[in-house]
C-alpha atoms as an extended CHARMM CRD file, in Angstrom:
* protein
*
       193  EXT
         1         1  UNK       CA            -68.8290000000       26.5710000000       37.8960000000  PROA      1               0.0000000000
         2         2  UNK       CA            -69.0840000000       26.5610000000       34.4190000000  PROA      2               0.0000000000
         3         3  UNK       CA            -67.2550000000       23.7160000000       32.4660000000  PROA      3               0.0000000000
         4         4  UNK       CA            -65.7850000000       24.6260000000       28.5940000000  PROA      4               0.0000000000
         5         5  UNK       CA            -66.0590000000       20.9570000000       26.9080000000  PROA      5               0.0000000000
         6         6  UNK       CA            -62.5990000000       20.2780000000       25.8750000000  PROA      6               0.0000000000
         7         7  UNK       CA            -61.0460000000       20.2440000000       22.8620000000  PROA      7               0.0000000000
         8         8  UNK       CA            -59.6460000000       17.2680000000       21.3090000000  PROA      8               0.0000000000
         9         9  UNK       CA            -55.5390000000       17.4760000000       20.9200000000  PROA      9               0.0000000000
        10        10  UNK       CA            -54.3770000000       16.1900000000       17.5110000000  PROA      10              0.0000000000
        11        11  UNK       CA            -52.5050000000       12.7080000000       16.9510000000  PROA      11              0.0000000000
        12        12  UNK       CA            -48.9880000000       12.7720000000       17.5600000000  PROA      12              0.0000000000
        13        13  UNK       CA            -47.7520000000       12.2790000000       14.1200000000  PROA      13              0.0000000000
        14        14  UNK       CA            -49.8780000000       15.3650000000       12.9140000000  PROA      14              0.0000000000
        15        15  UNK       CA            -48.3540000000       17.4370000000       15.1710000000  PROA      15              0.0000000000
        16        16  UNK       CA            -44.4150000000       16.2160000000       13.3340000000  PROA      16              0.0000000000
        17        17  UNK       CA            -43.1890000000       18.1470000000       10.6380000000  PROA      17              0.0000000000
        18        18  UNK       CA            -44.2300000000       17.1430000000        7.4620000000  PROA      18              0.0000000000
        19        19  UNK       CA            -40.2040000000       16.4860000000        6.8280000000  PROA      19              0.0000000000
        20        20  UNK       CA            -39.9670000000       14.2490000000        9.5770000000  PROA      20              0.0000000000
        21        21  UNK       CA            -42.4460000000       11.7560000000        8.3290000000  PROA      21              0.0000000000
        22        22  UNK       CA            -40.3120000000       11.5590000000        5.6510000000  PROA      22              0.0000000000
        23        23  UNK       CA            -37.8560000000       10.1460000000        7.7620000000  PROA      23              0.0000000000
        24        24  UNK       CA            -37.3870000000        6.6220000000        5.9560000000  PROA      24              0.0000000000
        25        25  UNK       CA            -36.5530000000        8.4080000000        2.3820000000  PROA      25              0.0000000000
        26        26  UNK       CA            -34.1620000000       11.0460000000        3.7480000000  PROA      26              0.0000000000
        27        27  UNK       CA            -32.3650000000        8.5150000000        5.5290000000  PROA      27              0.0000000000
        28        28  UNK       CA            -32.3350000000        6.3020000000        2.6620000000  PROA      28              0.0000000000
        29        29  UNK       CA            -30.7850000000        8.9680000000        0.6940000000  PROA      29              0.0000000000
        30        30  UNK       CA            -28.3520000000       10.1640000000        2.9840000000  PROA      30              0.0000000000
        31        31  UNK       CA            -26.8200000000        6.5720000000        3.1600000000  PROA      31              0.0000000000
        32        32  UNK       CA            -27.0340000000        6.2460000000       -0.0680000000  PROA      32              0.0000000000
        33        33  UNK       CA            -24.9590000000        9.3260000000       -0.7040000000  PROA      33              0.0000000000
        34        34  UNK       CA            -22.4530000000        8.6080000000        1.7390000000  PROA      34              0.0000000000
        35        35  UNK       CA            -22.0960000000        5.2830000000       -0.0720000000  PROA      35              0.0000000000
        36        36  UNK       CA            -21.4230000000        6.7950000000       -3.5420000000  PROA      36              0.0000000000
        37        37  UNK       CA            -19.0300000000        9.4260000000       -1.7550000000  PROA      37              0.0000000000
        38        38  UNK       CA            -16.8100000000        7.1000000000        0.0900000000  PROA      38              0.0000000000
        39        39  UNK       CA            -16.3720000000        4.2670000000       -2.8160000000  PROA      39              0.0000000000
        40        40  UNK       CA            -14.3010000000        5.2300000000       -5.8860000000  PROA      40              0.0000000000
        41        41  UNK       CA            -15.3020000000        6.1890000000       -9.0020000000  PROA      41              0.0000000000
        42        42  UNK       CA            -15.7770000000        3.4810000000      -11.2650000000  PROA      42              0.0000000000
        43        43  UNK       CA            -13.5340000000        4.7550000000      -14.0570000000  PROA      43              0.0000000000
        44        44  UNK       CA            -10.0190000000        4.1580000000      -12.9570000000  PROA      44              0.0000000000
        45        45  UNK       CA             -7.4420000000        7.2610000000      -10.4990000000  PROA      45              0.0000000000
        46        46  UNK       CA             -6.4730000000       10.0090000000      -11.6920000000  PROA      46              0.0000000000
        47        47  UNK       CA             -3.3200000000       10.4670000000      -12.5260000000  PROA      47              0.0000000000
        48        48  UNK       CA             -0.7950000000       12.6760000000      -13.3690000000  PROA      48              0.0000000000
        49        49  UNK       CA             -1.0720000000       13.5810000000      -17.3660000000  PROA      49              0.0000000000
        50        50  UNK       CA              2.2910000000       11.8710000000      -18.0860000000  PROA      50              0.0000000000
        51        51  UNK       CA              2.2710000000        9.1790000000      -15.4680000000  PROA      51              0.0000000000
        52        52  UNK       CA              2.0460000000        6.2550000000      -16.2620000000  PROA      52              0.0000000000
        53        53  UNK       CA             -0.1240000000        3.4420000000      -13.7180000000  PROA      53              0.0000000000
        54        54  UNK       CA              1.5480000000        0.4980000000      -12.5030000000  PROA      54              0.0000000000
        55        55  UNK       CA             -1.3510000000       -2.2010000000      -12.8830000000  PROA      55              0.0000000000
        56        56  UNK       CA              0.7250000000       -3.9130000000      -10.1530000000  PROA      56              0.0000000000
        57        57  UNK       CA              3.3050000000       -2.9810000000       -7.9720000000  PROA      57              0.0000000000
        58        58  UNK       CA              6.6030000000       -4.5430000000       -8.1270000000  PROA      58              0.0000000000
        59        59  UNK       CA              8.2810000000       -2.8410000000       -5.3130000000  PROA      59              0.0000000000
        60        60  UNK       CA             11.6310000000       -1.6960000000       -6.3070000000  PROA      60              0.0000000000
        61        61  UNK       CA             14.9370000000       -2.7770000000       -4.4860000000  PROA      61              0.0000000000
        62        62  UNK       CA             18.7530000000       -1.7050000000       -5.0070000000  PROA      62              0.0000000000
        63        63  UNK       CA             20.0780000000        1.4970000000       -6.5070000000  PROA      63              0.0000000000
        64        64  UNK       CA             18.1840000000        3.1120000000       -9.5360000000  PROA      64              0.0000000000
        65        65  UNK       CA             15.1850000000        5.4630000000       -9.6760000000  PROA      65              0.0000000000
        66        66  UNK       CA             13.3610000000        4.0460000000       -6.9060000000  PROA      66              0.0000000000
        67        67  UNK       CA             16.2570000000        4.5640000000       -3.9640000000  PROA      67              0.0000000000
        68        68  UNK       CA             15.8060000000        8.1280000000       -3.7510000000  PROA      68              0.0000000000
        69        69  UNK       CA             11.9980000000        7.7890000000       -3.1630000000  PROA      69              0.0000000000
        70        70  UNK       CA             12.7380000000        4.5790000000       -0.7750000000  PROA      70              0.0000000000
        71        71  UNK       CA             15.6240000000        6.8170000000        1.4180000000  PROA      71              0.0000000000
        72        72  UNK       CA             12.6890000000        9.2330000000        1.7570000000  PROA      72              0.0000000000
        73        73  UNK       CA             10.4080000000        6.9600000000        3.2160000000  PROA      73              0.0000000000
        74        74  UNK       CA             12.8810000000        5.9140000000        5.1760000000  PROA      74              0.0000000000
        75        75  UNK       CA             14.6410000000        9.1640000000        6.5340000000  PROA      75              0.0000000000
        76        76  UNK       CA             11.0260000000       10.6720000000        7.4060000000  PROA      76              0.0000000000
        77        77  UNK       CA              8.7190000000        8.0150000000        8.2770000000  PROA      77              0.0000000000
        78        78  UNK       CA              5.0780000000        9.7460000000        9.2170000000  PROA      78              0.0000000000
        79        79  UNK       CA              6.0000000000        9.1800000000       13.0710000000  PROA      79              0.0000000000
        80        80  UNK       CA              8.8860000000       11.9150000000       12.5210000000  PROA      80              0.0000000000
        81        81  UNK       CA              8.3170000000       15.3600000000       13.8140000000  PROA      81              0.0000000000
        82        82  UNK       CA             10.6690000000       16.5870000000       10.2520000000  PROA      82              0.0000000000
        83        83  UNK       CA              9.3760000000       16.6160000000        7.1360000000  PROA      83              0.0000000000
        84        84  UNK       CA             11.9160000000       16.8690000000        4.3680000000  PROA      84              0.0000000000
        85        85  UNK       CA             10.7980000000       19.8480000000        2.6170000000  PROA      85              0.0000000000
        86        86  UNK       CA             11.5310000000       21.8240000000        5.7750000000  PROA      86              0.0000000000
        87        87  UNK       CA             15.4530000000       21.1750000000        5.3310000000  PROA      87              0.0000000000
        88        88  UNK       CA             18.2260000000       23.0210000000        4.5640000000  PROA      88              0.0000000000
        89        89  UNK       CA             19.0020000000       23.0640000000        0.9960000000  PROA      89              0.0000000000
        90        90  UNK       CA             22.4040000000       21.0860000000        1.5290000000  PROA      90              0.0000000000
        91        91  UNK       CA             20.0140000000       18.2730000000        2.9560000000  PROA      91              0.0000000000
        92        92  UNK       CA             17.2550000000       18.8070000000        0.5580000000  PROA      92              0.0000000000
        93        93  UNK       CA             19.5570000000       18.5570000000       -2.4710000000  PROA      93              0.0000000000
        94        94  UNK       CA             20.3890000000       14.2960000000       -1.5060000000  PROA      94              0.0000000000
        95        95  UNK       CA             17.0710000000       14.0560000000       -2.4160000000  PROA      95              0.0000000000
        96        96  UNK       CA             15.3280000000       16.9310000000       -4.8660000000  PROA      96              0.0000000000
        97        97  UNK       CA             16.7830000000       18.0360000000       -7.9580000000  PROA      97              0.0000000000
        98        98  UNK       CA             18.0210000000       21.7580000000       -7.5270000000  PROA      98              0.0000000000
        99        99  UNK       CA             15.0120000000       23.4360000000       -8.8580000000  PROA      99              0.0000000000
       100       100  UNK       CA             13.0280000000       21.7150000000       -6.5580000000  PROA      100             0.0000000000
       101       101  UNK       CA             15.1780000000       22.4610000000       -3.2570000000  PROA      101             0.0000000000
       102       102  UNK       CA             15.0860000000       25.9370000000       -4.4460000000  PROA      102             0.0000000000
       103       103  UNK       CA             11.1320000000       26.0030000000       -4.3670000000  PROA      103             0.0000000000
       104       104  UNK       CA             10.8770000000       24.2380000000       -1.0490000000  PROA      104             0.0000000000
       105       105  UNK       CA             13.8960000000       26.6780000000        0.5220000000  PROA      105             0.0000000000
       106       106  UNK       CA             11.6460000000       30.0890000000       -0.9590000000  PROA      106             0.0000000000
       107       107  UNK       CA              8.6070000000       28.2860000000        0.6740000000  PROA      107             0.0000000000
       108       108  UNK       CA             10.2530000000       27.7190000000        3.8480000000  PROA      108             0.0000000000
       109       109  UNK       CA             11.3760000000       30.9470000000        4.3370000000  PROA      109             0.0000000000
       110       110  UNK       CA              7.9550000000       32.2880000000        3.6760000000  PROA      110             0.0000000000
       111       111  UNK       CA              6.7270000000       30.4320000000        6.0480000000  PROA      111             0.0000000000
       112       112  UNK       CA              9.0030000000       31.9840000000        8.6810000000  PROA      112             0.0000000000
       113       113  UNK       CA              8.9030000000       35.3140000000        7.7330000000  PROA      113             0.0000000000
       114       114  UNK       CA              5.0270000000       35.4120000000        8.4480000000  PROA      114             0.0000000000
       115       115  UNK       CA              5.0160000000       32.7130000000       10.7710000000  PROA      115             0.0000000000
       116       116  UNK       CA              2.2650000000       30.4880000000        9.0610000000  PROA      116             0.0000000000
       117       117  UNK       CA              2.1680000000       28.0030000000        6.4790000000  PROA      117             0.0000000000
       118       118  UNK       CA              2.5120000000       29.5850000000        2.9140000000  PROA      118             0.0000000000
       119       119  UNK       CA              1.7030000000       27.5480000000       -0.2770000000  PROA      119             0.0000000000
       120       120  UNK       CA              2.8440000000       23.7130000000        1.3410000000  PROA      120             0.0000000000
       121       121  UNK       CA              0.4970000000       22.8230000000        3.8850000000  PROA      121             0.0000000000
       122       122  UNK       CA              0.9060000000       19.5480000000        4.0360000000  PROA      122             0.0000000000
       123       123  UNK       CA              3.6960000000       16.9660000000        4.1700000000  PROA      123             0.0000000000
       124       124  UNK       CA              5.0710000000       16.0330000000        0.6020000000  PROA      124             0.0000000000
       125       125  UNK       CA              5.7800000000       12.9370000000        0.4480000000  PROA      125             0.0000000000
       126       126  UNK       CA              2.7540000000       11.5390000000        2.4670000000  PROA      126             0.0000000000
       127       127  UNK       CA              0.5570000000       14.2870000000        0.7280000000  PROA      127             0.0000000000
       128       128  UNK       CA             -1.7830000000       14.7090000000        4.3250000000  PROA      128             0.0000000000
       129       129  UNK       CA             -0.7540000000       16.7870000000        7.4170000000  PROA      129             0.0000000000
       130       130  UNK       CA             -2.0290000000       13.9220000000        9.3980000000  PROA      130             0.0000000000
       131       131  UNK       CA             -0.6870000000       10.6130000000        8.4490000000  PROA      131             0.0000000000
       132       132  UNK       CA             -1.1730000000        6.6910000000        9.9600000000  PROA      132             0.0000000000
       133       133  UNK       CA              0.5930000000        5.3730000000        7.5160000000  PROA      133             0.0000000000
       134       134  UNK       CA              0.4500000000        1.6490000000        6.8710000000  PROA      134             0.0000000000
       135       135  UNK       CA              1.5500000000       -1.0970000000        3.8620000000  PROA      135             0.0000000000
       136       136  UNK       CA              4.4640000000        1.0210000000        2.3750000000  PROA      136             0.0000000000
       137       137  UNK       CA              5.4530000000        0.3170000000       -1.1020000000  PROA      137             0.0000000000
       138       138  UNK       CA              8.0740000000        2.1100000000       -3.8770000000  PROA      138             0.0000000000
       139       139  UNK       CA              7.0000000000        0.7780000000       -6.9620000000  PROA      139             0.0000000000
       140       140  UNK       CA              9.9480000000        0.0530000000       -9.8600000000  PROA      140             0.0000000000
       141       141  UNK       CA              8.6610000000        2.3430000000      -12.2040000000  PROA      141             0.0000000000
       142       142  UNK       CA              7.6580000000        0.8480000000      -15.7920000000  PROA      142             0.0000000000
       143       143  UNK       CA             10.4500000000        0.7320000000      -19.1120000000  PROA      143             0.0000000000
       144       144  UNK       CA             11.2880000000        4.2410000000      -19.8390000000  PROA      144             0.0000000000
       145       145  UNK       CA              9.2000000000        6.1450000000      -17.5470000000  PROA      145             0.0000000000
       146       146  UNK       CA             10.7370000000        8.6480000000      -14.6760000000  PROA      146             0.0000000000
       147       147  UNK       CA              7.9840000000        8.3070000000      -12.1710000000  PROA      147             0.0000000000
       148       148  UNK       CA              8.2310000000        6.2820000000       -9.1960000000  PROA      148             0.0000000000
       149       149  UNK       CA              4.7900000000        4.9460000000       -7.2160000000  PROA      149             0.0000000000
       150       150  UNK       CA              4.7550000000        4.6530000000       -3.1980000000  PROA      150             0.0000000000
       151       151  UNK       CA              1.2980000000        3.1940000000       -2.6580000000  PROA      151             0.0000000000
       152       152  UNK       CA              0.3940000000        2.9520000000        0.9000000000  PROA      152             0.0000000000
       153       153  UNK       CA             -2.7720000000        3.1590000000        2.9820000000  PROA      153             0.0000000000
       154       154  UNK       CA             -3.4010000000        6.5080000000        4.9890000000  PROA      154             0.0000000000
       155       155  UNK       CA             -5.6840000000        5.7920000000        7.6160000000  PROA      155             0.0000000000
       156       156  UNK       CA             -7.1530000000        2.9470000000        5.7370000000  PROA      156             0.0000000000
       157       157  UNK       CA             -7.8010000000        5.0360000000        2.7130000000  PROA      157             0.0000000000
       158       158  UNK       CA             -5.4610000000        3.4360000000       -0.2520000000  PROA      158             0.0000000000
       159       159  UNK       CA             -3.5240000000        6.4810000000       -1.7180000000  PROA      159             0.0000000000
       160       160  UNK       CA             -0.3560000000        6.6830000000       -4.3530000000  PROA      160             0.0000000000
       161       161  UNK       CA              2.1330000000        9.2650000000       -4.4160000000  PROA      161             0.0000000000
       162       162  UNK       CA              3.9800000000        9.7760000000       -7.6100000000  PROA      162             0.0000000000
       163       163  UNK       CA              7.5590000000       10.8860000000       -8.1310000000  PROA      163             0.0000000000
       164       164  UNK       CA              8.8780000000       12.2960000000      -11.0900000000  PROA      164             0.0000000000
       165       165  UNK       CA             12.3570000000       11.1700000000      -10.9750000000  PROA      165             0.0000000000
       166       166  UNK       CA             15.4870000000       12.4670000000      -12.6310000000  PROA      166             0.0000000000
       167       167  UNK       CA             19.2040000000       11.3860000000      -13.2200000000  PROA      167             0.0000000000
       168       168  UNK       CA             21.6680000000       14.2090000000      -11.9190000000  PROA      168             0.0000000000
       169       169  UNK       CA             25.3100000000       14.6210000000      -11.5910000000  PROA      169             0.0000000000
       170       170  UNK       CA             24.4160000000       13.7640000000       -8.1180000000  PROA      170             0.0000000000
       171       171  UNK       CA             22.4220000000       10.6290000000       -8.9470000000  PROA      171             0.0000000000
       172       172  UNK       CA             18.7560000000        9.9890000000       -8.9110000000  PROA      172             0.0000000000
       173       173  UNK       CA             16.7150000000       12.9290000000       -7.6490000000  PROA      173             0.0000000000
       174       174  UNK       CA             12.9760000000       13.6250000000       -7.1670000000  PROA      174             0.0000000000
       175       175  UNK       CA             12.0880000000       16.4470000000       -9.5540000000  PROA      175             0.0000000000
       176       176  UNK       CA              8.4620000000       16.9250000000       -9.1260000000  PROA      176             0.0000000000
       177       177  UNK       CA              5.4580000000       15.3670000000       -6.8850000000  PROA      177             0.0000000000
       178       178  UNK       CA              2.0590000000       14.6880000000       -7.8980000000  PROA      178             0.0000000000
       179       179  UNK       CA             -1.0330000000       13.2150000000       -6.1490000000  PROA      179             0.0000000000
       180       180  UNK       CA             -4.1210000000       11.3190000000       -7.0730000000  PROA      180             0.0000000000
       181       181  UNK       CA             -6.3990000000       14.6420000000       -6.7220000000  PROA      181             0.0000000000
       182       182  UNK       CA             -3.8960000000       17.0300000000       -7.9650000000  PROA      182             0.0000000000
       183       183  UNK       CA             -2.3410000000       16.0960000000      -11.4160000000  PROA      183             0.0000000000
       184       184  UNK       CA             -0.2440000000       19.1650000000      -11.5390000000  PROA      184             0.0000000000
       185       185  UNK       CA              2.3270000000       18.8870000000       -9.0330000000  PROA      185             0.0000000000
       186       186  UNK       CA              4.3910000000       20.4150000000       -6.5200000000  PROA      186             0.0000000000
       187       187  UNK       CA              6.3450000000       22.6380000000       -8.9040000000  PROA      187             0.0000000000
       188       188  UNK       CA              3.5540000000       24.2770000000      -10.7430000000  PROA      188             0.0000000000
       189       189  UNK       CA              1.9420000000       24.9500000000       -7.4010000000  PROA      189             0.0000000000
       190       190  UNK       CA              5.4050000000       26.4070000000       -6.1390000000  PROA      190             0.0000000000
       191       191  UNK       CA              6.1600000000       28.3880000000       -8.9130000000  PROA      191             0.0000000000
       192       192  UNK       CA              2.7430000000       29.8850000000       -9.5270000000  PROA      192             0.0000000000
       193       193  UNK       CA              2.7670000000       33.9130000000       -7.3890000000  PROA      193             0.0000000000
């Protein structure tokens, strides 16, 4: 019997992608990334063009601007299976302005004439389809401004929810809602085709 020597196998690590040798840096980087992507940006939120920022929040109590945003909160806390944009208008019109409950009444029946979600896709006033809502505050809004803060934390994530507020024959009534990541608003979004 005739023996062919053998041939030597190669180390280990040679026979690793080059990539994977690299391990330390790509990890490295990765965190790193994750890091940047989960912290805020150093400059300060983004905020609505006309909205002013409440260094602190003095949370607002009685009647005035902030009672309409507070009966919200109250009427559709994020354990509720309603959402107050799904309302009828008589409902919707305790706490919107008219144009308003008009947009939300066009989008709701969009929504059941093709049987899926249409422009709103998420609840309003939370601003999030999903919601663990924690540390509720309605912030008094600032001398002569007509937006209204709720800051709250959304799974742990701070967020703010601003409310453009308006006086009506009716009293006090939401007239627009904006978010930290979209300075436009509900209305432009519901009025756009």
């Amino acid at each position: 019997m005739i023996h062919k020597p053998r041939e030597a196998k190669p180390a280990a690590h040679a026979l690793l992608p080059r990539v994977t040798r690299r391990a330390p840096t790509v990890t490295i980087v990765a965190v790193l990334l994750a890091q940047c992507a989960a912290s805020p940006p150093a400059t300060s939120r983004q905020t609505p063009k006309d909205a002013p920022t409440s260094a602190a929040c003095k949370e607002g109590t009685g009647s005035g601007p902030t009672e309409v945003v507070r009966a919200l909160y109250r009427e559709y806390p994020f354990e509720s299976p309603k959402s107050p944009e799904r309302e009828p208008l008589e409902v919707l019109l305790k706490y919107f302005d008219d144009k308003l409950a008009a947009l939300f009444v066009q989008d709701t029946e969009c929504t059941q004439k093709t049987g899926d979600l249409c422009k709103l896709t998420s609840t309003v006033i939370y601003g999030a389809q999903d919601a663990d809502i924690k540390d509720l505050r309605v912030c008094e809004p600032p001398p002569k401004s007509d937006w209204v803060e709720a800051h709250f934390l959304n799974f742990g994530k701070p967020q703010v929810v601003f409310f453009q507020v308006k006086k009506t024959s009716r009293r006090w009534r939401v007239a627009d809602v904006r978010y930290d990541d979209d300075p436009d608003g509900i209305v432009k979004m519901l009025s756009e085709p």
